[in-house]
Backbone as numpy.savetxt, mean C-alpha at the origin, in Angstrom:
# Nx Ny Nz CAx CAy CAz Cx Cy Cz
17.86 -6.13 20.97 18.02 -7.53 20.63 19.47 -7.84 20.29
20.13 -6.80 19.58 21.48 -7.44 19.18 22.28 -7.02 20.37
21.84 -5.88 21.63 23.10 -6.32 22.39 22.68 -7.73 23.41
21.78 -8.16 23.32 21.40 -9.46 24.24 21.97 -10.76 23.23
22.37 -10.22 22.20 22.70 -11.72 21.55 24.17 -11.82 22.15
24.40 -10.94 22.56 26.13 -11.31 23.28 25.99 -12.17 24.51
24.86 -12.19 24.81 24.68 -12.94 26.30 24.75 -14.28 25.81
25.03 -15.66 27.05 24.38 -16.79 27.14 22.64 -16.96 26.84
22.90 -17.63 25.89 21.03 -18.13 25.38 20.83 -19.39 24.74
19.73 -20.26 24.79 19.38 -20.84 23.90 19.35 -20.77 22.65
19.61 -21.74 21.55 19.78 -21.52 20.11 18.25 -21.23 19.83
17.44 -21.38 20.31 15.66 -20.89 20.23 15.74 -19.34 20.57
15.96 -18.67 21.25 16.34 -17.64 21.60 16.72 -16.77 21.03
18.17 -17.11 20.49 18.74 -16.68 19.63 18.21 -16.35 18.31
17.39 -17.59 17.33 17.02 -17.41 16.57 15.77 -16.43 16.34
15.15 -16.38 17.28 13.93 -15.38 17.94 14.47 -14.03 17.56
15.54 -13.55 18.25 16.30 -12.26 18.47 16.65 -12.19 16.96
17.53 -12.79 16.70 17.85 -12.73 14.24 16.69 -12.04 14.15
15.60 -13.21 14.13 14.59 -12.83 13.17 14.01 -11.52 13.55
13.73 -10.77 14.96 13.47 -9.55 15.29 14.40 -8.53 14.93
15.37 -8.63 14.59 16.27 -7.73 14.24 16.44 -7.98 12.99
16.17 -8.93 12.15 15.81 -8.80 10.23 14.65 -8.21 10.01
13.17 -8.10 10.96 12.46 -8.02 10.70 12.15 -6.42 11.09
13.27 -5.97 12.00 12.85 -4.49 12.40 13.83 -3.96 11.37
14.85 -4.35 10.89 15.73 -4.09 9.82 15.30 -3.47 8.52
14.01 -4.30 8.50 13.28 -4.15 6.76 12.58 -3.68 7.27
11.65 -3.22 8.58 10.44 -1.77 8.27 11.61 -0.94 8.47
12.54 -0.33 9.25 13.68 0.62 9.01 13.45 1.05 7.70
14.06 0.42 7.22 14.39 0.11 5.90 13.17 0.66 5.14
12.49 0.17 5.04 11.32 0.36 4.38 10.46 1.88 4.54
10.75 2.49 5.95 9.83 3.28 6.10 11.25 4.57 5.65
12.51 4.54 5.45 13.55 5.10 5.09 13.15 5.61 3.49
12.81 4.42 3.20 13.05 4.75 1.09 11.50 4.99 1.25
10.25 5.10 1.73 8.70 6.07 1.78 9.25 7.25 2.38
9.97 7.59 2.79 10.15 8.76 3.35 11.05 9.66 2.65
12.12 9.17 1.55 12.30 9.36 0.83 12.12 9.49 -0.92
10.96 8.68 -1.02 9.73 9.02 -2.13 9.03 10.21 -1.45
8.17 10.31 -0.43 7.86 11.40 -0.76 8.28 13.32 -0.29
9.60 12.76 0.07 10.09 14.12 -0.03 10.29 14.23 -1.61
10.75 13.70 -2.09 10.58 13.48 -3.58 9.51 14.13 -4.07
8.39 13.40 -4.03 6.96 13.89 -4.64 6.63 15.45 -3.87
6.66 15.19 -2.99 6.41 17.19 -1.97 7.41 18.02 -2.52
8.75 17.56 -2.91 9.58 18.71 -3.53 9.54 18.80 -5.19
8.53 18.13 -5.51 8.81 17.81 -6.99 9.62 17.49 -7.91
10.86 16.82 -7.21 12.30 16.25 -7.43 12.00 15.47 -8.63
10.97 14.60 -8.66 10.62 13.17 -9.00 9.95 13.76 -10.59
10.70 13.41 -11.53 10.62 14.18 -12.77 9.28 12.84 -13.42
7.40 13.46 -13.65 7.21 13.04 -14.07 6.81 12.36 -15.42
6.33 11.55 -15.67 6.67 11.18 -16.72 5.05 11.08 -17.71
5.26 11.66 -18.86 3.90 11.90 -19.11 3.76 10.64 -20.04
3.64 9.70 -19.93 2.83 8.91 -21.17 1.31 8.01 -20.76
0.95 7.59 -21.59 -0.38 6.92 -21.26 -0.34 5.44 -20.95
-0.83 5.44 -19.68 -1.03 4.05 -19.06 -2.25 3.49 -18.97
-2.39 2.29 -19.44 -3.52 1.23 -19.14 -3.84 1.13 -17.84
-5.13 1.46 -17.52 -5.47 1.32 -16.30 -5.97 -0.38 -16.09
-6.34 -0.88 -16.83 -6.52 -2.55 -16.71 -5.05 -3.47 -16.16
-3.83 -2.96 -17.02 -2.73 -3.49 -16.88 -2.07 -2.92 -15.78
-2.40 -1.72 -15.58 -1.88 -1.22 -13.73 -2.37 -1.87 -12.77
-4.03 -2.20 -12.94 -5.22 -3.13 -11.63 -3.84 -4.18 -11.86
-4.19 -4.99 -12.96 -3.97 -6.54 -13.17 -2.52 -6.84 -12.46
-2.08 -6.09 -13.05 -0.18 -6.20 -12.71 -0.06 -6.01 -11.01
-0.97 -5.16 -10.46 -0.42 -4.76 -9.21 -1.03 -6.11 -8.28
-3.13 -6.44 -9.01 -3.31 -8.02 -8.03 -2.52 -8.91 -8.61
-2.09 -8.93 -9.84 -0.82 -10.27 -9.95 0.41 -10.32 -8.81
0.69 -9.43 -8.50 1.69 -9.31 -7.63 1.24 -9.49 -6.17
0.50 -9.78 -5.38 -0.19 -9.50 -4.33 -0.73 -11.21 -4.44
-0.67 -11.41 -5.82 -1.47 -12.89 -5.31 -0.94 -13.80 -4.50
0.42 -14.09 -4.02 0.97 -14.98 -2.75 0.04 -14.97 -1.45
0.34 -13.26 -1.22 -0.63 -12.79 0.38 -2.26 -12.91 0.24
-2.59 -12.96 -1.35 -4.19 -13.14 -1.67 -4.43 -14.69 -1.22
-3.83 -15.48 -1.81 -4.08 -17.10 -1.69 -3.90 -17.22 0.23
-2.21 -16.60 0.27 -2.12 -17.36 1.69 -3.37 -16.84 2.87
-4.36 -15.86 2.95 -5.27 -14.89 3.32 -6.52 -15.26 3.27
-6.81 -16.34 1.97 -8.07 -16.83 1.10 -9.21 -15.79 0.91
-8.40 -14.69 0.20 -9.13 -13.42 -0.25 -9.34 -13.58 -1.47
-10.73 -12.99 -2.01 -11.26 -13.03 -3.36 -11.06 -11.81 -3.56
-10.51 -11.88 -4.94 -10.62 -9.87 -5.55 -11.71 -10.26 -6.81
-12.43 -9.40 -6.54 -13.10 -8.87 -7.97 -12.84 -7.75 -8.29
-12.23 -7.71 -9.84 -11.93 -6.41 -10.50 -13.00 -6.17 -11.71
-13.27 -4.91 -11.80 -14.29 -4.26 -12.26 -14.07 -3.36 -13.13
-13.62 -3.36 -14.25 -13.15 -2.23 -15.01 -13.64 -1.56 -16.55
-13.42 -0.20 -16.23 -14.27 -0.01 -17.73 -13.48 -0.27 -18.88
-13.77 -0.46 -20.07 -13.43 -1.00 -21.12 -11.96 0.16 -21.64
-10.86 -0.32 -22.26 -9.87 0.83 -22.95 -9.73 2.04 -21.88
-10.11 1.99 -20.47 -9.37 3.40 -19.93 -7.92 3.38 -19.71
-7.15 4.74 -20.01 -6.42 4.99 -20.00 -6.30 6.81 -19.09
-4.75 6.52 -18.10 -4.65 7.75 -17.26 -3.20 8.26 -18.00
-2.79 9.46 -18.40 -1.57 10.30 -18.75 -1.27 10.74 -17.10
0.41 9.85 -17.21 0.80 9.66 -16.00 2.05 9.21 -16.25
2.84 8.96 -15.18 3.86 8.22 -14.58 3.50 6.66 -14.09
4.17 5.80 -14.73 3.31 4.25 -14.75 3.97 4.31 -13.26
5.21 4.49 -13.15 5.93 3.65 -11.97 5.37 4.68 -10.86
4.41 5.74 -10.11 4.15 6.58 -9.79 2.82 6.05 -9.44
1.96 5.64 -10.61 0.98 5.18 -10.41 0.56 3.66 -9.74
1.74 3.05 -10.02 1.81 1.50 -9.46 1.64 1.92 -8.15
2.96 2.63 -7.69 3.25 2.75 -5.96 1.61 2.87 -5.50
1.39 3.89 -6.00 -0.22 4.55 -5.64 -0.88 3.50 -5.74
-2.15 2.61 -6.62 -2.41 1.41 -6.31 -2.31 0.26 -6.03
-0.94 0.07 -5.94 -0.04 -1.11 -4.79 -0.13 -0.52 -3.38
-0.39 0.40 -2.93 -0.73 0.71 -1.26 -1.70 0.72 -1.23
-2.95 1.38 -2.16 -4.24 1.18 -1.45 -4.85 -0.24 -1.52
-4.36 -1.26 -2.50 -4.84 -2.32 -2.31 -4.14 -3.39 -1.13
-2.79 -2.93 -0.87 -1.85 -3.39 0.69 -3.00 -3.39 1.37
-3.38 -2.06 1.23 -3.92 -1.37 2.69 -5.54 -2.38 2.51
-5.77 -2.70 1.78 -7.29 -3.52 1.44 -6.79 -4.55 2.26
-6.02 -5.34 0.99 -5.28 -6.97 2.15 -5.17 -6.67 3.60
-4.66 -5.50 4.25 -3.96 -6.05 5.39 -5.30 -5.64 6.56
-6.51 -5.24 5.73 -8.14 -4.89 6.63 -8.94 -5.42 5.85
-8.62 -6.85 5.20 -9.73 -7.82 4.81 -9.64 -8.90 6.18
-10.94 -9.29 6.38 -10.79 -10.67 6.96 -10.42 -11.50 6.39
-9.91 -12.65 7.11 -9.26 -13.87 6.14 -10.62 -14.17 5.53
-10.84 -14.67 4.34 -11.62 -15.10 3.49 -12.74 -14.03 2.92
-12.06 -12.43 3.19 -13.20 -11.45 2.71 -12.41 -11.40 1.16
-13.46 -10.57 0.90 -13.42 -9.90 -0.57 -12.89 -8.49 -0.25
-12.21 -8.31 -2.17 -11.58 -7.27 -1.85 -12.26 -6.56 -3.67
-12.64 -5.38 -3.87 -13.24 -5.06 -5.14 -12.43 -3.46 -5.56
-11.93 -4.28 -6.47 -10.93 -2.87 -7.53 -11.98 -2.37 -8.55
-12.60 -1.38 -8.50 -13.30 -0.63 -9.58 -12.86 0.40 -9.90
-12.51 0.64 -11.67 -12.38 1.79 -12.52 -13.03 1.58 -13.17
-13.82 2.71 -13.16 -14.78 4.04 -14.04 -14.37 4.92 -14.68
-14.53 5.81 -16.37 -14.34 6.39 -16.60 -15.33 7.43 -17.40
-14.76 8.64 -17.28 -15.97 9.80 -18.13 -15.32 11.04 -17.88
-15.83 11.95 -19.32 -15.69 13.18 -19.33 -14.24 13.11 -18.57
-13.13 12.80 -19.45 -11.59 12.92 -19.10 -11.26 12.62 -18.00
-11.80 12.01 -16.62 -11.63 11.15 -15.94 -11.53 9.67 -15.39
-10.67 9.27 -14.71 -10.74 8.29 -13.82 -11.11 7.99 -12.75
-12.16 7.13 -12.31 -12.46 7.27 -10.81 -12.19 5.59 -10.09
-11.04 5.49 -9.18 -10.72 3.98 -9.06 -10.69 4.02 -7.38
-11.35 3.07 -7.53 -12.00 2.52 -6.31 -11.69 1.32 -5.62
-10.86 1.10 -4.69 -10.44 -0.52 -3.73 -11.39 -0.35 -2.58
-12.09 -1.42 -2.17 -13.35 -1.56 -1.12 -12.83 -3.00 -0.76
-13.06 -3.53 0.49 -12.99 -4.91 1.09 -14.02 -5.00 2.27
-13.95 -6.30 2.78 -14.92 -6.60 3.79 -14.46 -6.22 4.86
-14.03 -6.14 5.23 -12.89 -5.20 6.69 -13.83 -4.56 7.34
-12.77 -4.00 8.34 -13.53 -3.18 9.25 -13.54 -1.61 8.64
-15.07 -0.98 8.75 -14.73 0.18 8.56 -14.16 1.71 9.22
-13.47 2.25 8.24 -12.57 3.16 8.96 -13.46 4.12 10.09
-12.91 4.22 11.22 -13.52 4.88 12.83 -13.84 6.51 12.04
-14.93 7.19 12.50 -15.20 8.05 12.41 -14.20 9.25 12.57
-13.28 9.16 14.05 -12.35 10.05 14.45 -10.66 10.05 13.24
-11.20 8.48 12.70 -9.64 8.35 11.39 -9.92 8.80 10.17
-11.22 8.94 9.50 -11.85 9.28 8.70 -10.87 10.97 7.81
-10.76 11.99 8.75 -10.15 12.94 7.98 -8.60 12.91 8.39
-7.84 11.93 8.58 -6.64 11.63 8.66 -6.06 10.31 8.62
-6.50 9.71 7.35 -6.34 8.23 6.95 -4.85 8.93 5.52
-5.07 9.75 4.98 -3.75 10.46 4.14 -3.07 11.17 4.89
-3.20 11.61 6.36 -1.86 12.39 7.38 -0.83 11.52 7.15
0.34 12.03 7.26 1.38 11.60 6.84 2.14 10.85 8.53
2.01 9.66 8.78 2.47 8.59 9.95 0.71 8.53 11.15
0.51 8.80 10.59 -1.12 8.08 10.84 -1.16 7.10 10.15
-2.04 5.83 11.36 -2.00 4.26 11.28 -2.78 3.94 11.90
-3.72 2.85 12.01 -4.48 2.01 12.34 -3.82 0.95 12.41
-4.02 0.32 13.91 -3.79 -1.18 14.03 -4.53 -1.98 13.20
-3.39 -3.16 12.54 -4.35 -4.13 11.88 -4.48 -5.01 12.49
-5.89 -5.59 11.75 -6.96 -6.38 12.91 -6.16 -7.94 12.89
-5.39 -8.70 11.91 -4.76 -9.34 12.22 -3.79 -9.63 13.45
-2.74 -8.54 13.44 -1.46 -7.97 13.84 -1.62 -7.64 15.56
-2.52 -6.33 14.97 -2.71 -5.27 15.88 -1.27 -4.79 15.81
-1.09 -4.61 14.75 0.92 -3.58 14.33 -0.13 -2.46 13.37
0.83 -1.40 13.51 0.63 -0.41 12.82 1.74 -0.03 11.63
1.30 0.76 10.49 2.37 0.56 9.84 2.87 1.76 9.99
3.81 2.48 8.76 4.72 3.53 9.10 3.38 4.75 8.72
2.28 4.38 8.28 1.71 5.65 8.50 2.05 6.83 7.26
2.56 5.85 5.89 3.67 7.07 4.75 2.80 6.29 3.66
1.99 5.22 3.40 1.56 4.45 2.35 -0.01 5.34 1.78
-0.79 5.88 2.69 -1.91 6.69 2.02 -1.37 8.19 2.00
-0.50 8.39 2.70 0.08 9.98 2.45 0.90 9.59 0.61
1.73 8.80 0.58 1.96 8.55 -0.73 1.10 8.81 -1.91
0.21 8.02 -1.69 -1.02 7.75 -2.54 -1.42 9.40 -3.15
-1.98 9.81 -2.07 -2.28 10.94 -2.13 -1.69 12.28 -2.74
-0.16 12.00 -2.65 0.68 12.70 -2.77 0.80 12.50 -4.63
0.90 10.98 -5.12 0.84 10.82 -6.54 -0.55 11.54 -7.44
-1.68 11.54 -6.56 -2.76 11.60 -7.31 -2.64 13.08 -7.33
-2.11 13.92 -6.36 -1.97 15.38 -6.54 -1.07 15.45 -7.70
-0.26 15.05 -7.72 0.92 15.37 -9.01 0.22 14.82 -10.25
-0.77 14.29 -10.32 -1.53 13.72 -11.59 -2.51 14.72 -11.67
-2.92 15.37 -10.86 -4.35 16.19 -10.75 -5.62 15.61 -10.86
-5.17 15.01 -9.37 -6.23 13.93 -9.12 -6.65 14.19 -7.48
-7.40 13.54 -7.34 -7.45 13.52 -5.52 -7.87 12.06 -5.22
């Protein structure tokens, strides 16, 4: 795209080509600094941090943030949570981790599905759960939905992403001693 912007074009054109080249700019970009979290997390670089986090204020904080793409989408979340749980963790560790699996909810809800965050707790565990109306995952993706650049087209899009957002996930809940 940017060596065709040297050519004769329409200012429609042109602006077409920008925006494809801002927009391949930031997954670059984006799939650069996941790829550099989790060499991080696989080398154990990433010094964690032990204090106790609210699991209510991790849900809440992460759908507060998500609510733009929730409204513009007309997705309902219901969150479901048990009373005072708390995980000994890395807050900023744990965000990343349920800020992708609920991405990954939004971007395989239908417009106007539901999307349901449930934490459970017992006997020194956490068990947290994101479910939506989406399509469900293909039998053959099933034991490689955490491979690391494994992707599913989304049903919006039909784009795939970098394939580093459930390997992440996965990668935090191991360093928590979790799965």
């Amino acid at each position: 795209a940017s060596e065709l912007l040297k050519e004769e074009m329409t200012e429609e054109q042109r602006k077409r080509f920008l925006a494809n080249i801002t927009s391949e700019s930031s997954r670059i970009k984006e799939l650069v600094e996941r790829m550099l979290e989790l060499a991080a997390l696989e080398n154990r670089t990433i010094a964690v941090k032990e204090e106790l986090v609210s699991v209510a204020a991790l849900v809440n904080t992460v759908v507060e943030s998500e609510q733009p793409v929730i409204m513009m989408q007309g997705l309902k979340v219901k969150v479901e949570l048990d009373d005072g749980l708390y995980v000994k963790g890395d807050s900023f560790l744990l965000h990343q981790a349920v800020s992708n699996l609920i991405q990954n909810a939004i971007d395989f809800s239908p417009p106007g599905g539901q999307i349901r965050v449930v934490a459970r707790g017992g006997q020194g565990k956490v068990e947290l759960v994101v479910d939506n109306d989406g399509l469900v995952i293909p039998d053959y993706a099933m034991e490689r939905v955490f491979e690391r650049f494994f992707s599913l087209a989304r049903p919006g899009t039909g784009k795939k992403s970098t394939g580093l957002g459930l390997n992440l996930v996965k990668e935090v809940a191991a360093l928590h001693q979790g799965s």
